[in-house]
PyMOL CGO cylinders between C-alpha atoms (Angstrom):
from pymol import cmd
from pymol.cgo import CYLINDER

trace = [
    CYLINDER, -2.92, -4.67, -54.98, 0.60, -5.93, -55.87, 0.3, 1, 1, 1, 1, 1, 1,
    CYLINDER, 0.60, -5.93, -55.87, 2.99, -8.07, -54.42, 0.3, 1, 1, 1, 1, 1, 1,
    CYLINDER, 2.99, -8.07, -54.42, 4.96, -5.28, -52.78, 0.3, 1, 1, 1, 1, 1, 1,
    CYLINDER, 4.96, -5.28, -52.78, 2.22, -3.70, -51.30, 0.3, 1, 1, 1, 1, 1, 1,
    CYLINDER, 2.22, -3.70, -51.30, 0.87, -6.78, -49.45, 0.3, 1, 1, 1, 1, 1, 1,
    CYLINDER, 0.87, -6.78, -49.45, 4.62, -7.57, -48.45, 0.3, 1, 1, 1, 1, 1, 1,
    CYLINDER, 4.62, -7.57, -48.45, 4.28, -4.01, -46.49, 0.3, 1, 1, 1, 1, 1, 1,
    CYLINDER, 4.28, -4.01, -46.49, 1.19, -4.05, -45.25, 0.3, 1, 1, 1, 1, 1, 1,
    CYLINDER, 1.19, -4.05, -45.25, 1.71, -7.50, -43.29, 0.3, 1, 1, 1, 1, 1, 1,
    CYLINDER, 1.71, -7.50, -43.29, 5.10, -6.00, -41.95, 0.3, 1, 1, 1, 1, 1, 1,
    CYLINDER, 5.10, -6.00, -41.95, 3.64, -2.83, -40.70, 0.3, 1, 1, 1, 1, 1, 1,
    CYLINDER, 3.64, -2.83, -40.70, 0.66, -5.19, -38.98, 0.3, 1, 1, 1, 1, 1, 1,
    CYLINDER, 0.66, -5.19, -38.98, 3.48, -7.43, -37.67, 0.3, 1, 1, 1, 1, 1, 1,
    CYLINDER, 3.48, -7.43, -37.67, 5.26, -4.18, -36.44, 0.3, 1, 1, 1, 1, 1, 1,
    CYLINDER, 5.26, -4.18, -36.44, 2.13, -2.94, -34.71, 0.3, 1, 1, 1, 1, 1, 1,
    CYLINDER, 2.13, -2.94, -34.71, 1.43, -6.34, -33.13, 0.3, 1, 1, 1, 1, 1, 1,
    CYLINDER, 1.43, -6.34, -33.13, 4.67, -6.12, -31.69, 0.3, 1, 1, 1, 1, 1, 1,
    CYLINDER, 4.67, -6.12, -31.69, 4.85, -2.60, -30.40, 0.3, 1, 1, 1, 1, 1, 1,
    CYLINDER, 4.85, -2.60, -30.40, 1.36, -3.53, -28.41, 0.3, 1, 1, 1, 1, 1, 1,
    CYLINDER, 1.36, -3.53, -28.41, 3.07, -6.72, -26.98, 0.3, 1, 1, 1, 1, 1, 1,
    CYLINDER, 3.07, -6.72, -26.98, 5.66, -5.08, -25.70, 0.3, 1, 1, 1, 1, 1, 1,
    CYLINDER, 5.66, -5.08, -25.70, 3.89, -2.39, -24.29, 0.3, 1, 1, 1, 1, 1, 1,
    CYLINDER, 3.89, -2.39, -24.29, 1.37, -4.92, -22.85, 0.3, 1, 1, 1, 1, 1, 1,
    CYLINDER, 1.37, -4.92, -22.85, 4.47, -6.90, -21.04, 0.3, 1, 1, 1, 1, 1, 1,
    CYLINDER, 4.47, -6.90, -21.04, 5.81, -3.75, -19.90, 0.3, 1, 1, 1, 1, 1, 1,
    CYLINDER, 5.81, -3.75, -19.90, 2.43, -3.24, -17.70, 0.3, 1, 1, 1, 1, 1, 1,
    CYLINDER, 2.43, -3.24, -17.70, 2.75, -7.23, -16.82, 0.3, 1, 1, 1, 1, 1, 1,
    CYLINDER, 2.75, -7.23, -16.82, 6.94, -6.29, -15.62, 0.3, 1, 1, 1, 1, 1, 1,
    CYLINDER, 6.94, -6.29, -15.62, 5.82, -5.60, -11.98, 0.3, 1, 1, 1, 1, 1, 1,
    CYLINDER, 5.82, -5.60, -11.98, 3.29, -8.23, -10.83, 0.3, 1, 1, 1, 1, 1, 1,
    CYLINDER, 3.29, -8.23, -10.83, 5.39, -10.49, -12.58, 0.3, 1, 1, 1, 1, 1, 1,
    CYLINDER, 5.39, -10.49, -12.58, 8.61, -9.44, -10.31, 0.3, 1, 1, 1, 1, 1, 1,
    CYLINDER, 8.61, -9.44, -10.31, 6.35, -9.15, -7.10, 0.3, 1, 1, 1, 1, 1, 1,
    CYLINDER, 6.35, -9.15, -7.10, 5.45, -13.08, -7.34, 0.3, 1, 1, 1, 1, 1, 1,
    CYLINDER, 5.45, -13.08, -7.34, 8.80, -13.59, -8.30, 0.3, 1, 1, 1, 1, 1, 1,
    CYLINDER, 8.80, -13.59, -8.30, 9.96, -12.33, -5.04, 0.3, 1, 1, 1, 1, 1, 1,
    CYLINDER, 9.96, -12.33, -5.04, 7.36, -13.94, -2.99, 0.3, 1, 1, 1, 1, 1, 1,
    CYLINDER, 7.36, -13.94, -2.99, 8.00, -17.57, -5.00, 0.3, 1, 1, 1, 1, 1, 1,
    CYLINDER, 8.00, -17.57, -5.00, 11.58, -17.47, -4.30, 0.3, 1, 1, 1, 1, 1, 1,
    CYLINDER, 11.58, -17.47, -4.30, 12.48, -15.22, -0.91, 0.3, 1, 1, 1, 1, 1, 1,
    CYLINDER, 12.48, -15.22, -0.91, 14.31, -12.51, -2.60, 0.3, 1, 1, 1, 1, 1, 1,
    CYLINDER, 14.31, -12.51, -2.60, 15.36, -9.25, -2.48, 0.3, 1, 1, 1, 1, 1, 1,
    CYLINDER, 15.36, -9.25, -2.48, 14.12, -8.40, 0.88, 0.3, 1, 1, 1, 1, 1, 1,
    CYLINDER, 14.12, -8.40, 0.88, 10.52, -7.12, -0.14, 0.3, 1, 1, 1, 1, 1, 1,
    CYLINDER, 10.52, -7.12, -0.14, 8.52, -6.03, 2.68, 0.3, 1, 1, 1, 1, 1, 1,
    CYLINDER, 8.52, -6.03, 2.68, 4.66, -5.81, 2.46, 0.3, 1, 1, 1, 1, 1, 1,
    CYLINDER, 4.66, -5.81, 2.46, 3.56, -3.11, 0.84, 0.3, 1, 1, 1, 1, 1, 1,
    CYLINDER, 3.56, -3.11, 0.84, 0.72, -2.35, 4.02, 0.3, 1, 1, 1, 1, 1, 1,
    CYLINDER, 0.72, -2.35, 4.02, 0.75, -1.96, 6.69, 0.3, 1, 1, 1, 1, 1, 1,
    CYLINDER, 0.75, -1.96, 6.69, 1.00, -5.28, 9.05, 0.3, 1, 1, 1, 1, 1, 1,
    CYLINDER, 1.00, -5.28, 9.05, -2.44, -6.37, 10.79, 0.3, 1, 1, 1, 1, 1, 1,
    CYLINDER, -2.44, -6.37, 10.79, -1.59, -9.73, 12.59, 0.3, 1, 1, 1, 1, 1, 1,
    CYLINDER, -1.59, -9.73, 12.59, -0.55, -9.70, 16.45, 0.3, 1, 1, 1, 1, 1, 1,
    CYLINDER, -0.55, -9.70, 16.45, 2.92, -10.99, 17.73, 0.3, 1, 1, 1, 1, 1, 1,
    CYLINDER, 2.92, -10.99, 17.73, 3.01, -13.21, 20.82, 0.3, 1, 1, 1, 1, 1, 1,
    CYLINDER, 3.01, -13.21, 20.82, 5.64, -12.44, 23.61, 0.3, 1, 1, 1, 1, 1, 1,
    CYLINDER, 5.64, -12.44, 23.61, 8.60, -10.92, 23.62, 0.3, 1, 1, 1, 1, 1, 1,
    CYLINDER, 8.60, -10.92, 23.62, 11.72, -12.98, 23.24, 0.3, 1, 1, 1, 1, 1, 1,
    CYLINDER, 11.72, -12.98, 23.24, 13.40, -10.97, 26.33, 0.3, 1, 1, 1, 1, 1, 1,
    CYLINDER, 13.40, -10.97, 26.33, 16.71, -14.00, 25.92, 0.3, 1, 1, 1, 1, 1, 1,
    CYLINDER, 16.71, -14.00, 25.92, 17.58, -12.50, 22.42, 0.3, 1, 1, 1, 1, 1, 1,
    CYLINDER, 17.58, -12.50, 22.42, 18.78, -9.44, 21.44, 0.3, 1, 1, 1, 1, 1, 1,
    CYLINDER, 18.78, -9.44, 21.44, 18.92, -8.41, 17.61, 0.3, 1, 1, 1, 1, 1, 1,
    CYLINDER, 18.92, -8.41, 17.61, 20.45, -5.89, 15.72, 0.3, 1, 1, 1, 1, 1, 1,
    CYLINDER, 20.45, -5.89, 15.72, 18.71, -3.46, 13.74, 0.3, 1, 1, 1, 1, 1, 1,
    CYLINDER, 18.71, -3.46, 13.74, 20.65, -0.94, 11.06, 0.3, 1, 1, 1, 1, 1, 1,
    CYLINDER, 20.65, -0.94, 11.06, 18.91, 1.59, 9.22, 0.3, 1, 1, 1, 1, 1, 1,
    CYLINDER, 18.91, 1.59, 9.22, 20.23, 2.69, 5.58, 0.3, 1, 1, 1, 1, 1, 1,
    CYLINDER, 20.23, 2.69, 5.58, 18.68, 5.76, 3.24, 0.3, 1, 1, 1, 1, 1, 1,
    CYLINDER, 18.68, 5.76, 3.24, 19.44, 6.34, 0.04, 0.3, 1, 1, 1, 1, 1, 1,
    CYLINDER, 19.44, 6.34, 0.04, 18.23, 8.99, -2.74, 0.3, 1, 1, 1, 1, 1, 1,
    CYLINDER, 18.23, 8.99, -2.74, 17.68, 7.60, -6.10, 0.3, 1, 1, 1, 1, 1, 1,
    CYLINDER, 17.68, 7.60, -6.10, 19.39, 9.03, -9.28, 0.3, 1, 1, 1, 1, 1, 1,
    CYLINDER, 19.39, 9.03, -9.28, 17.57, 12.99, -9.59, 0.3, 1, 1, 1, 1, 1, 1,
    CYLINDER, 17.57, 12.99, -9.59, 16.05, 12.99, -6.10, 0.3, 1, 1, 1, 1, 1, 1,
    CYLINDER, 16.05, 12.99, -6.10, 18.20, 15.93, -4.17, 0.3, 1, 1, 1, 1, 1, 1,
    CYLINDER, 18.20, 15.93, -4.17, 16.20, 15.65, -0.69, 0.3, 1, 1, 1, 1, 1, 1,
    CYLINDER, 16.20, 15.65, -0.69, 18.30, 14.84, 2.27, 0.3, 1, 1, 1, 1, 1, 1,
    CYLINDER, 18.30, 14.84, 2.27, 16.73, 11.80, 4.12, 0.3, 1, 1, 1, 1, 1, 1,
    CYLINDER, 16.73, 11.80, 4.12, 18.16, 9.54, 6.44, 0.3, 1, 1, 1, 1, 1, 1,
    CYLINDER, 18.16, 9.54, 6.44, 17.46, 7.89, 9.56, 0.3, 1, 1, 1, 1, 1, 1,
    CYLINDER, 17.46, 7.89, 9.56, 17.74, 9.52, 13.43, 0.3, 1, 1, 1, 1, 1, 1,
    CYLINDER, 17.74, 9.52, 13.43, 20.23, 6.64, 14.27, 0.3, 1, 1, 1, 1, 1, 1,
    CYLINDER, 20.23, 6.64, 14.27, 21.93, 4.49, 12.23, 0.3, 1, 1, 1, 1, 1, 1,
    CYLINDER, 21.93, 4.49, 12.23, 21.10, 1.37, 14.31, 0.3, 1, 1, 1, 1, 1, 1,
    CYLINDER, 21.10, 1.37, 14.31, 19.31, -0.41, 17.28, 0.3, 1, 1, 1, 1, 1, 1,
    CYLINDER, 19.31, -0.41, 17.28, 19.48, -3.18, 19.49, 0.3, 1, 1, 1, 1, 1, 1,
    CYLINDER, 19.48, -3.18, 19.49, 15.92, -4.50, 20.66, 0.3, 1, 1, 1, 1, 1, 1,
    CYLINDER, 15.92, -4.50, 20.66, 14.36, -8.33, 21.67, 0.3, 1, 1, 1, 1, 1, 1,
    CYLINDER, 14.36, -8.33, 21.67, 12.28, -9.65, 19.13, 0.3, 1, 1, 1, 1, 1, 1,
    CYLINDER, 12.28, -9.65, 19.13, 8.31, -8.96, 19.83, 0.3, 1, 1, 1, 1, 1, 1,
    CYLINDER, 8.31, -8.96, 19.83, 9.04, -5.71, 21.41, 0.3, 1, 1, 1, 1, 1, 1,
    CYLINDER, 9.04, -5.71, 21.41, 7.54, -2.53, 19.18, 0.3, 1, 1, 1, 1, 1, 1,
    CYLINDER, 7.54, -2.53, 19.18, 9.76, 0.28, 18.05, 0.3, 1, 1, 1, 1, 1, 1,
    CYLINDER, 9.76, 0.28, 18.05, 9.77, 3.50, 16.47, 0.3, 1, 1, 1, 1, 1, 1,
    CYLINDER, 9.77, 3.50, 16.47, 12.37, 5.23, 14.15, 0.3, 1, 1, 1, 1, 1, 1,
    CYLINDER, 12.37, 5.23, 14.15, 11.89, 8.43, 12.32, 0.3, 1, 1, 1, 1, 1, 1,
    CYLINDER, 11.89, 8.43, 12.32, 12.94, 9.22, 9.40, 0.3, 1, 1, 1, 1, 1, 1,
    CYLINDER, 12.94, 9.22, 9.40, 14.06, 12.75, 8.45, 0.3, 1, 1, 1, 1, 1, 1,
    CYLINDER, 14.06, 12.75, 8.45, 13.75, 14.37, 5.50, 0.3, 1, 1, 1, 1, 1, 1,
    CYLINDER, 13.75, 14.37, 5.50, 14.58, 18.22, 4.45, 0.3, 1, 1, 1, 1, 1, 1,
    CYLINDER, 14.58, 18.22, 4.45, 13.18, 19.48, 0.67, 0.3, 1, 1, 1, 1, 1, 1,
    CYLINDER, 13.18, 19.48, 0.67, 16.01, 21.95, 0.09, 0.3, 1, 1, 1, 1, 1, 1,
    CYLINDER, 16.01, 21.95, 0.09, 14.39, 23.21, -3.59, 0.3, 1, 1, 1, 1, 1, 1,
    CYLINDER, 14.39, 23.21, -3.59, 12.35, 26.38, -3.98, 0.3, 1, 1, 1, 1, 1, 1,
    CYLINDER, 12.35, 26.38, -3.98, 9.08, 24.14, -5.01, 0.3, 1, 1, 1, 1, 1, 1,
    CYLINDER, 9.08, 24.14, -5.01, 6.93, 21.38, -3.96, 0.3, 1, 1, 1, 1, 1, 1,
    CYLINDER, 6.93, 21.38, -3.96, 7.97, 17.99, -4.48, 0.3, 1, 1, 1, 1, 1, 1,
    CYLINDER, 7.97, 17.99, -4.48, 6.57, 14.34, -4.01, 0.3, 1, 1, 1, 1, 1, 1,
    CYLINDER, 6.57, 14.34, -4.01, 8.63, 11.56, -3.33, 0.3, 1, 1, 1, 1, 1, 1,
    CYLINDER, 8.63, 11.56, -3.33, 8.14, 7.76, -2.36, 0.3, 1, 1, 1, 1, 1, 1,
    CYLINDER, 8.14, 7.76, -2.36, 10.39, 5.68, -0.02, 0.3, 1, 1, 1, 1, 1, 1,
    CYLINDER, 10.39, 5.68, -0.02, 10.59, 2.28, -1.47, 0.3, 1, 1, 1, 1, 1, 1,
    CYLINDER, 10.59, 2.28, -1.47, 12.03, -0.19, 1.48, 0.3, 1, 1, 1, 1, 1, 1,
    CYLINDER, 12.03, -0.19, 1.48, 14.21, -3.66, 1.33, 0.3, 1, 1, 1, 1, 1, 1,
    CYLINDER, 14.21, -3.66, 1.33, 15.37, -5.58, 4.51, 0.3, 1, 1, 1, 1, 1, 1,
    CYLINDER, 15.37, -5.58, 4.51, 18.10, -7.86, 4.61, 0.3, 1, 1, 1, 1, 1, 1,
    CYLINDER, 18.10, -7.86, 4.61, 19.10, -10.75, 5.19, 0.3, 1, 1, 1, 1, 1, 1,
    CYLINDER, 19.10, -10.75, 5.19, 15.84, -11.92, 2.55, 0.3, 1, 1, 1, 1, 1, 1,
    CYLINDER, 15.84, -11.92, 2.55, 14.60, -14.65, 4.59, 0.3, 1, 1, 1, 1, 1, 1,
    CYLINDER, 14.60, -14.65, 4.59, 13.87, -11.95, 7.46, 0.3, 1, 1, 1, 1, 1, 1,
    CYLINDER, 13.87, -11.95, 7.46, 12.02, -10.08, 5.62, 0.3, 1, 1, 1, 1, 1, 1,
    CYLINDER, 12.02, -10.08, 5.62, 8.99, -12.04, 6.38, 0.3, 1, 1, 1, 1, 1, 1,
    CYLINDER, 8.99, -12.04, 6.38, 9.75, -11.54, 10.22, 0.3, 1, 1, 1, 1, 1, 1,
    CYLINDER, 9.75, -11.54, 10.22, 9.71, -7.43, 9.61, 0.3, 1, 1, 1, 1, 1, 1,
    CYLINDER, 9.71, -7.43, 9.61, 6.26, -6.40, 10.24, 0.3, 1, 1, 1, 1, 1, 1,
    CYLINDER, 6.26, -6.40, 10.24, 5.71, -2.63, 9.80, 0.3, 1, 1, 1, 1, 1, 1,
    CYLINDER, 5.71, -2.63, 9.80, 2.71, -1.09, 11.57, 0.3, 1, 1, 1, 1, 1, 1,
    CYLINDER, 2.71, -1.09, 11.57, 3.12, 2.05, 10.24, 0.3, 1, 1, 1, 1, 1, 1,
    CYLINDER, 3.12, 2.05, 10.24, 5.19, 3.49, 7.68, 0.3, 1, 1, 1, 1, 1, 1,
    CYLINDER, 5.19, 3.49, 7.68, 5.81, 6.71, 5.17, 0.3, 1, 1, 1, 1, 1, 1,
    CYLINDER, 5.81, 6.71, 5.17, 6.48, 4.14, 2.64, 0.3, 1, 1, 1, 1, 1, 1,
    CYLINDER, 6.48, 4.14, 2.64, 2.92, 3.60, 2.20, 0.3, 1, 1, 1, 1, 1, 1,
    CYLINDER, 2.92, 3.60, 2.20, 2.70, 6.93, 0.93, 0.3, 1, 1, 1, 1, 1, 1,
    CYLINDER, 2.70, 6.93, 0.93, 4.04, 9.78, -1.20, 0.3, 1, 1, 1, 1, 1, 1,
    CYLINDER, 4.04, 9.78, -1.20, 5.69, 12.48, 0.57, 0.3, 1, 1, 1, 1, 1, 1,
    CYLINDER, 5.69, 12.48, 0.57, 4.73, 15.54, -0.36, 0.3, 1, 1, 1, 1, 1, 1,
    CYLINDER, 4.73, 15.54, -0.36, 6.88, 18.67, 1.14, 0.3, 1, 1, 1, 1, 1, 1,
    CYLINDER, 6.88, 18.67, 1.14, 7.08, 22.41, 0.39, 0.3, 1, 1, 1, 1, 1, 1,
    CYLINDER, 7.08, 22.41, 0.39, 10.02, 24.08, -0.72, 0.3, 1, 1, 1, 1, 1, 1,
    CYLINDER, 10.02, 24.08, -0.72, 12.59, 23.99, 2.53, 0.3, 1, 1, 1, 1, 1, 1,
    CYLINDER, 12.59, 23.99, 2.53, 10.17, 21.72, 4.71, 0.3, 1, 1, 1, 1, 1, 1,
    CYLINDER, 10.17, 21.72, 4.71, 11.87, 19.29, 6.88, 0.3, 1, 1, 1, 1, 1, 1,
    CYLINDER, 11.87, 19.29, 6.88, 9.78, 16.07, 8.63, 0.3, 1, 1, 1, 1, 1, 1,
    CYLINDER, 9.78, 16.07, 8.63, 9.88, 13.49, 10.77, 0.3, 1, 1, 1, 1, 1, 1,
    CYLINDER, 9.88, 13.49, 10.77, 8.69, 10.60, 8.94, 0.3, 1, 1, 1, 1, 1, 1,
    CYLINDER, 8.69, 10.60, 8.94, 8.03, 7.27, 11.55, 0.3, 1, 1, 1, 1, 1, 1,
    CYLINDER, 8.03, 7.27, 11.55, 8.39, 4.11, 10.53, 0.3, 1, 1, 1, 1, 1, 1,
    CYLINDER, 8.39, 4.11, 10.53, 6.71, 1.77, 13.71, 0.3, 1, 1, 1, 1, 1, 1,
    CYLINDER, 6.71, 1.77, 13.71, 7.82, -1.84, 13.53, 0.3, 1, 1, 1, 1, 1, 1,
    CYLINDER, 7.82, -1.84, 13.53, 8.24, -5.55, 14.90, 0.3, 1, 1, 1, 1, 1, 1,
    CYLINDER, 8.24, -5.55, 14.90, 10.83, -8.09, 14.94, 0.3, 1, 1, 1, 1, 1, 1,
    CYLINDER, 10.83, -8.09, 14.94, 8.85, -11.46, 14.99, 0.3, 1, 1, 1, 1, 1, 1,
    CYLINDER, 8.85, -11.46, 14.99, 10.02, -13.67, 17.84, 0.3, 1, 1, 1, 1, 1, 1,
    CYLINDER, 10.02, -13.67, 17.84, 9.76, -16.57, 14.90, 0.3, 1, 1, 1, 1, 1, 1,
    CYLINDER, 9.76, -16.57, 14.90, 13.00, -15.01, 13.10, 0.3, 1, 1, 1, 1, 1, 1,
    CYLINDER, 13.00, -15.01, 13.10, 15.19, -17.76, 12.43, 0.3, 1, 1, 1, 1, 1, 1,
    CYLINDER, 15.19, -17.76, 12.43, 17.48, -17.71, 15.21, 0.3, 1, 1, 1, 1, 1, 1,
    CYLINDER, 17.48, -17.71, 15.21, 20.66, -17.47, 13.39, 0.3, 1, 1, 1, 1, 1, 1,
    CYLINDER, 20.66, -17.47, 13.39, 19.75, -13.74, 12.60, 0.3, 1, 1, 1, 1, 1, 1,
    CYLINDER, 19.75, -13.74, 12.60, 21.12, -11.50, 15.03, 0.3, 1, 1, 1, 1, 1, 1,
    CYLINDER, 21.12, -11.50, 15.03, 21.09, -8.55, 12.67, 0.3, 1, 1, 1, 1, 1, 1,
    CYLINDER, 21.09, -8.55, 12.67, 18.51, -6.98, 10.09, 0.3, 1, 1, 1, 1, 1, 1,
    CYLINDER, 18.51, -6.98, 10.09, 18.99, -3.92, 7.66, 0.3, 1, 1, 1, 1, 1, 1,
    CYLINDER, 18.99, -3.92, 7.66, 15.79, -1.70, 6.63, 0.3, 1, 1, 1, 1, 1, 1,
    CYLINDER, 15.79, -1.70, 6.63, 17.17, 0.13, 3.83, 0.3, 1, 1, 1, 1, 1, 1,
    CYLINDER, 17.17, 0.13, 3.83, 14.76, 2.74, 2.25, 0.3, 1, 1, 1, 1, 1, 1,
    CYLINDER, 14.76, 2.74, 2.25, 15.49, 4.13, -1.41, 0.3, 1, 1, 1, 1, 1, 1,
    CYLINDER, 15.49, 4.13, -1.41, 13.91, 7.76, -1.98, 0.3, 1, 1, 1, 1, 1, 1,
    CYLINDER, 13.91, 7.76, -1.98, 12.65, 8.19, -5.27, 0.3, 1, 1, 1, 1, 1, 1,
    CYLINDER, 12.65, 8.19, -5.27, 11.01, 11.61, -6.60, 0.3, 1, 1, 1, 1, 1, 1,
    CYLINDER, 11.01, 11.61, -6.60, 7.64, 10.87, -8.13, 0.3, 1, 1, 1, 1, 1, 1,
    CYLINDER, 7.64, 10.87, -8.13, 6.51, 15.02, -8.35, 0.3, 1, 1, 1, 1, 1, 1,
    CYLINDER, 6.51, 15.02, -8.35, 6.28, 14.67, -12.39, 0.3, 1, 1, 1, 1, 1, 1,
    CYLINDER, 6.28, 14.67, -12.39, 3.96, 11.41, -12.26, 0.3, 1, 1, 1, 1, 1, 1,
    CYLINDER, 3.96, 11.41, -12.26, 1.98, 12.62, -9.33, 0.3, 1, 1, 1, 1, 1, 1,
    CYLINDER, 1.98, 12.62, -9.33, 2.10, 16.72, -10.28, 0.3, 1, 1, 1, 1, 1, 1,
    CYLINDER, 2.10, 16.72, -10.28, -1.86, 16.32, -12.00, 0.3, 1, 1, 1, 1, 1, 1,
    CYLINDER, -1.86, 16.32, -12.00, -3.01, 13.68, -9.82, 0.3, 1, 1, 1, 1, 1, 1,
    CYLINDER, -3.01, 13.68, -9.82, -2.46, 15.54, -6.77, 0.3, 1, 1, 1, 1, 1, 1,
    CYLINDER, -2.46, 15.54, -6.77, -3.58, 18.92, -8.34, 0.3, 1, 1, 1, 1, 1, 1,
    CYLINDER, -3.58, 18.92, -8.34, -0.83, 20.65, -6.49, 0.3, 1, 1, 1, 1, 1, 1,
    CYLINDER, -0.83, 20.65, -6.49, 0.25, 24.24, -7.42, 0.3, 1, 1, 1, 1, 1, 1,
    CYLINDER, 0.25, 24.24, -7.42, 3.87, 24.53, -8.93, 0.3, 1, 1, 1, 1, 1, 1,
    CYLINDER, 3.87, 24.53, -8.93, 4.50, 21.08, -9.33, 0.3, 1, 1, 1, 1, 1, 1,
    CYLINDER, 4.50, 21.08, -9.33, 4.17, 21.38, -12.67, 0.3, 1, 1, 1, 1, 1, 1,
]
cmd.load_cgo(trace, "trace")
């Protein structure tokens, strides 16, 4: 074999060796941004399940603020948003607020609420017990739900917090999850 030849063989290996590292660190993206979060306290990540611990008391000599923000992601054409916009409670005590969301297409689609709270150190203090987040969505063509998301303020929240934001981002996922939900006319 000549010189060229050997010259293009060891480019196209050192091409395919680096097509299969970056695929390989595009699967590693994800975890690596999840510990990244959790190492440092940002962006307002809640837990991904739903919360199994116990809260003791309620902190009846504090009020906080809760405000609830929706937002659709870039293609998803659902309306979603929150019954009120915000709530007053006392850290400890459980509360409720449902989502609603309206599929105004002709077809089935999936989606999947991805949630944030703010300020980022609360975050920890934001214990959802139940939650459509946890989930995809799946509605019909011109179904409307109430989706509940049941939470608790920690009485531990730093005590210069007097207001939280849950802010959900709707993203449609009915292409990804179209064949592994077997649904008809997803496709």
């Amino acid at each position: 074999m000549n010189e060229e030849g050997l010259s293009t063989k060891r480019l196209v290996g050192r091409l395919l060796l680096l097509v299969v590292g970056m695929f390989g660190f595009g699967f590693l993206l994800v975890p690596i941004y999840d510990v990244m979060c959790e190492a440092f306290g940002i962006n307002g990540k809640t837990s991904s399940s739903a919360f199994q611990g116990s809260v003791q008391g309620v902190d009846e000599e504090r009020n906080v603020r809760v405000q609830f923000i929706s937002s659709n992601a870039e293609g998803m054409i659902w309306s979603f948003g929150p019954e009120a916009a915000e709530i007053v409670l006392h850290p400890g005590e459980a509360h409720t607020m449902n989502f609603i969301a309206h599929n105004p297409t002709d077809r089935p689609m999936v989606a999947q609420a991805i949630p944030s709270v703010s300020p980022s150190k609360a975050a920890a203090y934001f214990h959802k017990t139940e939650c459509f987040c946890f989930t995809q969505q799946v509605l019909q063509p011109g179904e409307r739900v109430e989706m509940p998301v049941r939470f608790i303020v920690d009485p531990g929240l730093p005590g210069d917090v007097r207001r939280l934001t849950l802010a959900y981002t709707l993203f449609d996922v009915t292409e990804r999850m179209a064949a592994s939900l077997d649904l008809a006319g997803l496709h």
